[in-house]
FIZALO-268520 format. One line per 3 residues: number of its first residue (from 0); their letters; for each residue x, y, z of C-alpha. Coordinates in nm, 2 decimals, decimal comma. Layout:
! FIZALO-268520
NUM = a = X/Y/Z | ...
***
This chain:
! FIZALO-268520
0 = xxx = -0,01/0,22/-1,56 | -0,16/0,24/-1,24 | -0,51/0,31/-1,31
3 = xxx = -0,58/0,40/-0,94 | -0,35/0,65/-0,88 | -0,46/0,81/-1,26
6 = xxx = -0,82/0,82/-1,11 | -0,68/1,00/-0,78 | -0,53/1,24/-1,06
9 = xxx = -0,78/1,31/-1,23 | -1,04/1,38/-0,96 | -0,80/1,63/-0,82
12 = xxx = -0,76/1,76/-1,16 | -1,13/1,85/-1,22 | -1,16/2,02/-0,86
15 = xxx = -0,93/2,27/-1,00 | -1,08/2,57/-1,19 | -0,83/2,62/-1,46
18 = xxx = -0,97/2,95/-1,63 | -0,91/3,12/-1,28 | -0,56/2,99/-1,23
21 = xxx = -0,54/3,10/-1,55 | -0,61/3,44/-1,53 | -0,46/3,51/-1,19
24 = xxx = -0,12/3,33/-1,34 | -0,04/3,44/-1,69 | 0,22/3,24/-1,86
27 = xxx = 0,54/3,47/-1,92 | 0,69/3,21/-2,17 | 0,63/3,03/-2,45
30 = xxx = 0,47/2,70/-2,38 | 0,41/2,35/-2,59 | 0,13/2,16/-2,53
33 = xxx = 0,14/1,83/-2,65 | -0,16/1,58/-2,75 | -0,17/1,23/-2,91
36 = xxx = -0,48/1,20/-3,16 | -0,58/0,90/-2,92 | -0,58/1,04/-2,62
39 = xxx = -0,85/1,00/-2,40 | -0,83/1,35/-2,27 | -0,99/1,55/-2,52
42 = xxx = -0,78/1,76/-2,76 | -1,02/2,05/-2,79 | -0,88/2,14/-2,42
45 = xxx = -0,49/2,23/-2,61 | -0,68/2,45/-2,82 | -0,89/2,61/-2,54
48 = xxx = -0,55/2,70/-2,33 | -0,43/2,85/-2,65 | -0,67/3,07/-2,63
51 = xxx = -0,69/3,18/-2,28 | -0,28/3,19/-2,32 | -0,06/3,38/-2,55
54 = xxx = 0,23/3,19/-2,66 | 0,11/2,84/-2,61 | 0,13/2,61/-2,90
57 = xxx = -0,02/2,32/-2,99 | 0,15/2,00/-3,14 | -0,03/1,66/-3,17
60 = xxx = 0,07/1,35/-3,26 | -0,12/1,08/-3,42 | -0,14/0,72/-3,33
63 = xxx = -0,06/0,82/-3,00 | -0,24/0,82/-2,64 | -0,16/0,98/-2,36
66 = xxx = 0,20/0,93/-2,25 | 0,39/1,04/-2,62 | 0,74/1,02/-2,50
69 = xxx = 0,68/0,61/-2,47 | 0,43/0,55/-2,75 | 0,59/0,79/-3,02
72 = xxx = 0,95/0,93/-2,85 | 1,08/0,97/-3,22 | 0,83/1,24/-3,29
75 = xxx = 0,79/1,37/-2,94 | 1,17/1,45/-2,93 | 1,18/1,60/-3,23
78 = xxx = 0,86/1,87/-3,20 | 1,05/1,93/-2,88 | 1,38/2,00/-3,07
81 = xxx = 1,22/2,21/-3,30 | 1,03/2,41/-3,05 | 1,31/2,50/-2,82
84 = xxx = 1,55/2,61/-3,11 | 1,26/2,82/-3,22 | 1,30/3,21/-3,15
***
């Protein structure tokens, strides 16, 4: 992982005031939001989208970090089967 570039990320990401992109883009669709237990990014932050967003869900995934389709793919792959054959 290139922990420079993940810095550059992030301080781009906390210029950004979500709850106004938020409410001046609603989400039309269903959306997953996926969190490993051992992420560094706090998972309290899923569950605060949830509730700004109808239709997002929330699936986490223990003994994982922050990049779940290389640290648990298995389980990844298969919350993202189950949500897109979900109605």
């Amino acid at each position: 992982m290139n922990f420079l570039v993940h810095e550059a990320v992030n301080r781009s990401y906390r210029k950004t005031d979500l709850e106004t992109l938020l409410h001046e883009r609603k989400l039309s669709c269903r959306t997953l939001v996926v969190y490993g237990y051992q992420d560094f990014e706090p998972i309290t932050q899923g569950y605060w989208l949830q509730s700004k967003q109808p239709g997002i869900e929330v699936e986490l995934i223990n003994r994982c970090g922050h990049v779940p389709w290389l640290e648990q793919p298995g389980i990844l792959y298969q919350g993202l089967s189950s949500f897109l054959g979900a109605t």
